[in-house]
C-alpha positions in Angstrom: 71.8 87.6 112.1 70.7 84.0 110.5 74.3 82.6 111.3 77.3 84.0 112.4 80.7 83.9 110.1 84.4 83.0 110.3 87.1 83.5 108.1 90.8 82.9 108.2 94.2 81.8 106.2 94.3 78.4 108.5 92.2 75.7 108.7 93.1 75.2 113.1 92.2 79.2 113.3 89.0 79.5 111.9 87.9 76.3 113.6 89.8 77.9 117.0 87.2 80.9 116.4 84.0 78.7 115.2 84.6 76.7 118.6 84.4 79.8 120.7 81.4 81.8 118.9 79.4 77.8 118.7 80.3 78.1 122.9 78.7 81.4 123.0 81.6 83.5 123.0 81.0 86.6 120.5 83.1 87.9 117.6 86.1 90.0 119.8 86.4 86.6 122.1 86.0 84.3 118.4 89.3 86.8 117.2 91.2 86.6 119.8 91.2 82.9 119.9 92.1 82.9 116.4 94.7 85.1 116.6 96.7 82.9 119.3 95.8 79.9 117.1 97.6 81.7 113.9 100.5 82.5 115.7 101.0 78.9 116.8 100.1 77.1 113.1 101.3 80.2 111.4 104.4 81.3 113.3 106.4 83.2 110.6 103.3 85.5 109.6 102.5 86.5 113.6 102.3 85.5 117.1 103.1 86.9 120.5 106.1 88.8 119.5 104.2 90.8 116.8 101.5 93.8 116.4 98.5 94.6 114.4 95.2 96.1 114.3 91.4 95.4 114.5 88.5 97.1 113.8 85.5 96.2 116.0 81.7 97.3 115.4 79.5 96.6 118.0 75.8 98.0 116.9 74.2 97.4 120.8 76.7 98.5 122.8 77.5 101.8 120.3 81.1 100.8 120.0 83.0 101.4 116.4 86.8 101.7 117.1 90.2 100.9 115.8 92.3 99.1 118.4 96.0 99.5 117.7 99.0 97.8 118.6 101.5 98.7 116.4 105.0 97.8 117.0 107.2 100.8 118.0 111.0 101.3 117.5 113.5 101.3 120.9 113.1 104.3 123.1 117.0 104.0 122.3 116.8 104.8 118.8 117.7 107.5 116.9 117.0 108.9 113.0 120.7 108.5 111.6 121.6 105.6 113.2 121.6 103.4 110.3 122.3 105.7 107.6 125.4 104.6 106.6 124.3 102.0 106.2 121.9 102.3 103.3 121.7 100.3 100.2 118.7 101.0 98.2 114.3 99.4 99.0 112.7 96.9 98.1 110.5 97.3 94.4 107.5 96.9 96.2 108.5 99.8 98.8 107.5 97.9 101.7 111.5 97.5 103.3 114.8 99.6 103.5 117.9 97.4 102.5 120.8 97.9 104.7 124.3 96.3 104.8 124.0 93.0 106.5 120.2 93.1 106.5 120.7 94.0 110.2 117.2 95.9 110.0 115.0 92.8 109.0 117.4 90.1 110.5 118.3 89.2 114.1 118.2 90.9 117.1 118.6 94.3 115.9 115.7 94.1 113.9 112.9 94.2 116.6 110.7 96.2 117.5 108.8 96.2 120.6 106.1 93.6 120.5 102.0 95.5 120.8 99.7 91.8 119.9 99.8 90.8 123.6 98.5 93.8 124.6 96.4 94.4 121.9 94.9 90.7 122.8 93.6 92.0 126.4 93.1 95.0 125.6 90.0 93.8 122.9 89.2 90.5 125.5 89.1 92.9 128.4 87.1 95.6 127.2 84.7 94.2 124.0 84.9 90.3 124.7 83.2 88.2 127.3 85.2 85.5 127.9 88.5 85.0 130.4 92.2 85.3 128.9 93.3 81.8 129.8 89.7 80.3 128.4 90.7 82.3 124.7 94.0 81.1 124.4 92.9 77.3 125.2 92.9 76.4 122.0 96.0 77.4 121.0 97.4 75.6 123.5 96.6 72.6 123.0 97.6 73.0 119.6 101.1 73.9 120.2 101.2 70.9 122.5 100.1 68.4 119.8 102.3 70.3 116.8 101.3 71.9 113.8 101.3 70.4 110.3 103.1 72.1 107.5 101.0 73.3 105.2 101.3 74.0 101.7 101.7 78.1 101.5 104.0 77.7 104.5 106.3 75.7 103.1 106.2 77.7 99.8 106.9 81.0 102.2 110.0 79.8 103.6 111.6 77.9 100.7 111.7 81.1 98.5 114.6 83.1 97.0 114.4 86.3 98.0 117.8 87.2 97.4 117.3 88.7 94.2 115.4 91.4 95.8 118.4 92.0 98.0 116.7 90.6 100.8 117.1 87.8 103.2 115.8 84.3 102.6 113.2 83.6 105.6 115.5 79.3 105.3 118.3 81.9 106.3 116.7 84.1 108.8 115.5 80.3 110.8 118.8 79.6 111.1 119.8 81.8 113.2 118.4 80.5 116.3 118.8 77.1 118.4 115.0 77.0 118.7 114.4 77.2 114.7 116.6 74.9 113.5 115.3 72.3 115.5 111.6 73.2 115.1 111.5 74.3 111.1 114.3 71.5 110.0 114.3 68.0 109.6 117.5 65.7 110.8 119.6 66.0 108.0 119.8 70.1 107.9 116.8 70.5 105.2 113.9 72.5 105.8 110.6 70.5 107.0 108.4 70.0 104.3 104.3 70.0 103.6 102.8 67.2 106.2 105.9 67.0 108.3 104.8 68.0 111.9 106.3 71.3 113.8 106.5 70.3 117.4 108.0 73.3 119.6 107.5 72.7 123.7 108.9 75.9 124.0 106.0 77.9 122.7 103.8 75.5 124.1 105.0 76.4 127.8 105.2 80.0 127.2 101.3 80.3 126.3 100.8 78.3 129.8 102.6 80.8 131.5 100.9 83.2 129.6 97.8 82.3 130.1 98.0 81.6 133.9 100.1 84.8 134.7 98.3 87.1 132.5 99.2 89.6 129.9 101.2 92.1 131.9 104.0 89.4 132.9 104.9 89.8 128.8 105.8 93.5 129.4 106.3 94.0 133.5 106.9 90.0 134.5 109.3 87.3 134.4 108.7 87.2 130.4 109.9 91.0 130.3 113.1 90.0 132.1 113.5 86.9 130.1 112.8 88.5 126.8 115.2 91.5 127.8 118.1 89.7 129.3 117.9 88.2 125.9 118.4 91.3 124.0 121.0 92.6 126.2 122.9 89.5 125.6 122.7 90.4 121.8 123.6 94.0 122.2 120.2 95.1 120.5 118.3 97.8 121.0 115.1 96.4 123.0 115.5 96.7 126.7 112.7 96.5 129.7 112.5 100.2 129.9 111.1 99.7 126.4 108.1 96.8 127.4 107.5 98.5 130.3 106.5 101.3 128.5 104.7 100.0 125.7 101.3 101.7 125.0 98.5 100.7 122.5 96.2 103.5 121.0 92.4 103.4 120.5 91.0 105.5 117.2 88.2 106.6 115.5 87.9 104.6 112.4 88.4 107.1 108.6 85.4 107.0 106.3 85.3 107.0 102.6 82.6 106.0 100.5 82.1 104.0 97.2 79.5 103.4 94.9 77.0 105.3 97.5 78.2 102.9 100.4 80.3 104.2 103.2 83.3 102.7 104.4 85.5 102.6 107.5 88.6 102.0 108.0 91.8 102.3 109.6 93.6 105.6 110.1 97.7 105.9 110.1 99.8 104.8 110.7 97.8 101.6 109.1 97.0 102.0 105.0 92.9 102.4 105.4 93.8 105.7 103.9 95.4 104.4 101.2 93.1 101.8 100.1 90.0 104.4 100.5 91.7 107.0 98.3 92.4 104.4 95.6 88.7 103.4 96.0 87.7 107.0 95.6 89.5 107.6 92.4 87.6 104.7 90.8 84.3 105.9 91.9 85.2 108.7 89.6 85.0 105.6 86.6 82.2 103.4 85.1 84.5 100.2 86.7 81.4 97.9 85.8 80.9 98.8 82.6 84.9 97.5 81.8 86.0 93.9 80.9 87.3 92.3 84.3 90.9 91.5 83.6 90.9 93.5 80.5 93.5 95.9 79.6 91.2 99.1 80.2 90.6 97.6 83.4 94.0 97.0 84.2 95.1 100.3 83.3 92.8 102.0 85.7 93.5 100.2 88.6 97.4 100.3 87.7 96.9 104.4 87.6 95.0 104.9 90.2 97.3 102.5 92.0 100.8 104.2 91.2 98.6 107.6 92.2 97.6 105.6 95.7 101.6 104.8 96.1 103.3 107.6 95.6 101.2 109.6 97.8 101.9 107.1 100.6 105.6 106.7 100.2 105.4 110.3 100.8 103.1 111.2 103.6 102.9 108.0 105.6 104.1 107.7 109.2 103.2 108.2 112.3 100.9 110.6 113.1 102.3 111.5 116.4 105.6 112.0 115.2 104.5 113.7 111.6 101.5 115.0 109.5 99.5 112.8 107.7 97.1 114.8 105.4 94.5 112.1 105.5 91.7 114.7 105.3 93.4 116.0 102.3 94.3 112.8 100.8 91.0 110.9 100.8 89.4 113.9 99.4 87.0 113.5 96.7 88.7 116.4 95.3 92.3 115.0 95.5 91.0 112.2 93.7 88.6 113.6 91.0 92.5 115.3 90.1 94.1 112.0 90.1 90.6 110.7 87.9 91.4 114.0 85.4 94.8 112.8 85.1 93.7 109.3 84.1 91.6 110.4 81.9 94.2 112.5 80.3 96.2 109.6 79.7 98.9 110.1 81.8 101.1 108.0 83.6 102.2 108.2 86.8 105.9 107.1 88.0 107.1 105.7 91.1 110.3 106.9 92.4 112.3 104.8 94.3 115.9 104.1 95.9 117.7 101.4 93.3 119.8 99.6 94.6 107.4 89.9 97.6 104.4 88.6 99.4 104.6 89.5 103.1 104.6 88.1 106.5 100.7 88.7 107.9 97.6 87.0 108.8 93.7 88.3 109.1 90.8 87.3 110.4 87.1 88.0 109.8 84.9 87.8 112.5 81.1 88.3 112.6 78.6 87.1 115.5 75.1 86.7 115.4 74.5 90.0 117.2 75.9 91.3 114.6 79.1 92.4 116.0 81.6 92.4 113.9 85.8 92.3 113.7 88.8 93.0 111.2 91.8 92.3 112.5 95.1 91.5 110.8 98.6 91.3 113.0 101.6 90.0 111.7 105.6 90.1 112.2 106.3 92.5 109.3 108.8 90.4 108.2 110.6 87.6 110.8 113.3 88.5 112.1 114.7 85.2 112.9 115.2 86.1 116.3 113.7 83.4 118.9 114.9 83.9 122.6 116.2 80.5 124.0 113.4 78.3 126.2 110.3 81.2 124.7 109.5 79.5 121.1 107.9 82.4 119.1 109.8 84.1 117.3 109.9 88.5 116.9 109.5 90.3 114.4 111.7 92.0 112.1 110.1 95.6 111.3 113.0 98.1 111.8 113.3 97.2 107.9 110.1 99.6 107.4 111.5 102.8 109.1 113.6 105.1 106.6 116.9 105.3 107.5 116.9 109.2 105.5 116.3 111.1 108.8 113.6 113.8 108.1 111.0 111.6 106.4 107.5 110.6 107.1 109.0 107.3 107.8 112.3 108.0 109.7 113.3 106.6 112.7 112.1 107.8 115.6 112.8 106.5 119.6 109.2 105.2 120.4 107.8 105.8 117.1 104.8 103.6 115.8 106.6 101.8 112.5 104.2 102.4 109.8 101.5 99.3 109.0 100.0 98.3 105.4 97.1 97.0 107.4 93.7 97.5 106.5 90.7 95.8 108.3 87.6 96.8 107.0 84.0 97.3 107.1 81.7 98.2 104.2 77.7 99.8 105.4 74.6 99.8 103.2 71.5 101.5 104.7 73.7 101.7 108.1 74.5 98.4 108.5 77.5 96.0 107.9 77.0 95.0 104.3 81.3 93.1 104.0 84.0 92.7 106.5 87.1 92.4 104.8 91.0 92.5 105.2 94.4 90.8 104.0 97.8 89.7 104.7 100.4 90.8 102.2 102.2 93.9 102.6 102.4 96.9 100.5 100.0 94.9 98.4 97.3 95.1 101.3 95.3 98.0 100.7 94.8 97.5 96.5 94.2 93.9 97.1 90.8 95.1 99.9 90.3 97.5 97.2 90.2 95.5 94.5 87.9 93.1 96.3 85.5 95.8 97.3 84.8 96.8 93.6 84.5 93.0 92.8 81.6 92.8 94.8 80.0 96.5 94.3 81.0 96.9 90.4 80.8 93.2 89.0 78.2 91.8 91.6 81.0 89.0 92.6 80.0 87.1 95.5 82.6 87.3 98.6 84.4 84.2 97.4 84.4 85.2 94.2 85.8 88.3 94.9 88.9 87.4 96.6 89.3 84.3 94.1 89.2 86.9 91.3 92.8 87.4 89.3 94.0 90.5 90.6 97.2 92.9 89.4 99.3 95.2 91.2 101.2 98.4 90.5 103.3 99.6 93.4 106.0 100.2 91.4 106.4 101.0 88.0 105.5 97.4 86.6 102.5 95.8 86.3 102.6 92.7 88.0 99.5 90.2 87.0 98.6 87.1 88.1 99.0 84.1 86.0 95.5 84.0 85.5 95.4 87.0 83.6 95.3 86.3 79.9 98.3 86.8 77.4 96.4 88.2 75.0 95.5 91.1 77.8 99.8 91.4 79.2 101.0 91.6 75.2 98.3 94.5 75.0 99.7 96.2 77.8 103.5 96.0 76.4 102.3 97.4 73.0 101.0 100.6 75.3 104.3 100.6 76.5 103.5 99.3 80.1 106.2 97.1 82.3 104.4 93.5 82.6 105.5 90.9 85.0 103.5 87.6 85.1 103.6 85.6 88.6 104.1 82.3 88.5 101.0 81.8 91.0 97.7 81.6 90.1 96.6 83.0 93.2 98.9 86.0 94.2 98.7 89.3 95.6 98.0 89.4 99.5 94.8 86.9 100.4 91.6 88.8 101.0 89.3 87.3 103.7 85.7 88.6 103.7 81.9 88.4 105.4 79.6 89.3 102.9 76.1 89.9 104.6 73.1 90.0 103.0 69.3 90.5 103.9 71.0 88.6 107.6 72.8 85.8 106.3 76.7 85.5 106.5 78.7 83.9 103.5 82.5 84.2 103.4 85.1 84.0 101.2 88.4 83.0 102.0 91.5 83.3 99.8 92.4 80.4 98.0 95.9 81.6 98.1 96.8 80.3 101.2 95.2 77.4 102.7 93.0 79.1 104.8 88.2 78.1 105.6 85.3 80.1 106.1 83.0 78.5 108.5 79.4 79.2 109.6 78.4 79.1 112.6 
């Protein structure tokens, strides 16, 4: 490779990664440090009491695997335990809403933390730098204090209430350490350019970084972190860290427009994304107007087709069977193309009775190495244990309380991810590396992306900067970029339109695009992220 490639949502991360792959590091050593960077500067969307997923391709060393660390649910819990409870989901399917909002708020709402592992797991055994060396630079940042940016301010001063949910200003109130780090003297929230000072999480990384990553599950941080919980009566114990184990997988292929793509497997939505992906290779995408009404149709259909087949089979695969052969079969979706093409419209069922809380960086080295990786809280729970600073997250909201579903609750159970780091070959070799924060909205946002670049010839920028729609439900929501002229079309056809307010929404896509050995990125202008070359 020409030049090597960063990409990520903050400006401190990507230059966190760029420093290590300019000292020589390579791409798994360039993540990592980006990753403890974002969950300093970006402390609601990840950090050391969250999980995620990367997918690393090393061409000389023969390595192309899927490193998870997804958060599981208390060894202590059980499928009906919140039934009762029950009070309809969220329109965009990605949370349960319970009385109380004890499954995405407080304690109660934690599940056991995999990104610490998931960290030295990738250092240790693809990177080739030392754990305390990584995590430098986030360090130092959290001593000097973060500056509030402009889509972290807009993520925590939304109403969310609407949606039944609870408003992240809320959820930071509810511990001694938030207020006093996320609000200014007179009781308001901090706002953009203020500065977020927070010792706490400053001396925790120390400690982190000089006892190693084991202290977080079998050290003093373990007993601190539990002693915590039991004081709140929640569900997390030390039995639970102590017994934490991360997975390693075979990345799931699909293909589109005659280039083959990997991805990740379940409990993580690379199925979903390659199956909508694989119904629109079954269309002449590039012949349609982008942002058009035909083309806003298609996706929306094979969208709603993508959906309801994953609020249905989703879950983990050690606890329940995910047809993922089945469902990313070009058969499956030359049915679902039929359909289409029959005019029919697919509906989204749902319990009656919203951007989401993630990060994602692209890596690629001059060697050519090359990772995906997006971690995140799920949603924050609030929850910051006295004298530690980062705060957990809040995913029990994503288990079904039904018992007998793909997505129950389960004691130990992986909760089920919308993450999708992937990598797109030509001729064998990485052609884009792409992921995104946002939720359910995840996998059609990479998707959409992909077919920017492969059906429209967009370049990676452009494709993530493209307006894009969504249709997890059973309205078509559109960004504000999309014309009027195209939304009043679609409500003559009879189609639910919702216009964002933001000209940039939908989950924000972070891609490598390589070509004949040179890197270009594109990073989402959504969110106030860089792409730097190195």
């Amino acid at each position: 490779m020409q030049n090597g490639m960063i990409v990520a949502p903050q400006p401190e991360a990507a230059e966190a990664g760029a420093e290590i792959l300019e000292r020589g590091g390579n791409a798994i050593d360039a993540a990592i440090a980006c990753a403890f960077m974002q969950g300093v500067v970006d402390p609601l969307m990840c950090g050391i009491g969250g999980f995620g997923s990367m997918q690393l391709y090393m061409p000389k060393r023969g390595v192309h695997a899927i490193v998870e660390f997804y958060a599981r649910a208390s060894l202590s819990a059980t499928p009906d335990m919140w039934l009762k409870h029950l009070r309809g989901q969220t329109r965009d399917g990605f949370a349960f809403l319970l009385e109380g909002g004890i499954n995405e708020f407080g304690h109660l709402a934690v599940c056991t933390p995999g990104s610490v592992k998931g960290y030295a797991h990738a250092l240790a055994n693809y990177g080739t730098m030392d754990w305390a060396d990584v995590m430098a630079p986030a360090i130092r940042q959290a001593e000097a204090g973060v500056l509030v940016r402009p889509h972290m301010h807009w993520f925590w001063s939304q109403d969310q209430k609407g949606g039944g949910e609870v408003n992240t200003a809320d959820k930071l109130r509810y511990s001694k350490t938030a207020r006093e780090v996320f609000f200014r003297p007179d009781g308001s929230l901090k706002r953009v350019g203020d500065l977020l000072e927070n010792p706490d999480l400053a001396a925790t990384l120390r400690h982190l970084a000089k006892a190693g990553p084991e202290d977080f599950y079998t050290g003093a941080l373990a007993g601190q972190i539990a002693a915590d919980f039991a004081t709140h009566g929640a569900l997390l114990t030390e039995r639970d860290l102590a017994a934490y184990e991360l997975s390693v997988a075979e990345p799931i292929w699909g293909s589109y427009r005659g280039r083959r793509i990997s991805t990740s497997p379940p409990p993580a939505s690379g199925m979903s994304m390659l199956q909508m992906l694989h119904i629109l290779d079954q269309f002449d995408v590039g012949s349609l107007h982008h942002g058009g009404a035909a083309h806003i149709t298609l996706l929306a259909e094979a969208m709603k087709r993508m959906t309801i087949d994953k609020d249905r089979y989703m879950g983990d695969p050690a606890y329940v069977e995910v047809p993922v052969a089945r469902l990313i079969s070009q058969e499956h979706a030359a049915e679902h193309a039929a359909s289409i093409r029959r005019g029919e419209r697919a509906s989204i069922e749902r319990l009656d009775r919203s951007q989401r809380e993630t990060t994602h960086v692209s890596v690629v080295d001059r060697d050519g190495n090359a990772v995906a990786l997006t971690h995140t809280l799920g949603s924050p729970s609030g929850a910051i244990s006295d004298g530690l600073g980062f705060m957990y997250n809040g995913t029990m909201s994503r288990f079904d309380p039904r018992p007998g579903r793909a997505a129950s609750i389960a004691p130990g159970k992986r909760r089920s991810s919308s993450a999708a780091p992937t990598i797109v070959f030509e001729n064998d070799r990485p052609r884009i590396v792409v992921g995104a924060p946002g939720g359910s909205y995840i996998a059609p946002a990479v998707a959409q992306a992909i077919s920017n670049v492969l059906d429209f010839g967009m370049s990676a920028f452009e494709a993530v900067a493209a307006p894009r729609i969504m249709a997890v439900s059973n309205t078509i929501d559109i960004s504000n970029r999309i014309r009027r002229s195209v939304s009043a079309e679609l409500e003559a056809a009879g189609y639910g339109v919702k216009r964002s307010a933001q000209t940039f929404p939908f989950a924000a896509v972070h891609a490598i695009e390589m070509i004949d050995g040179v890197c270009k990125g594109g990073a989402d202008p959504q969110r106030d992220g860089m792409a730097i070359s190195v």
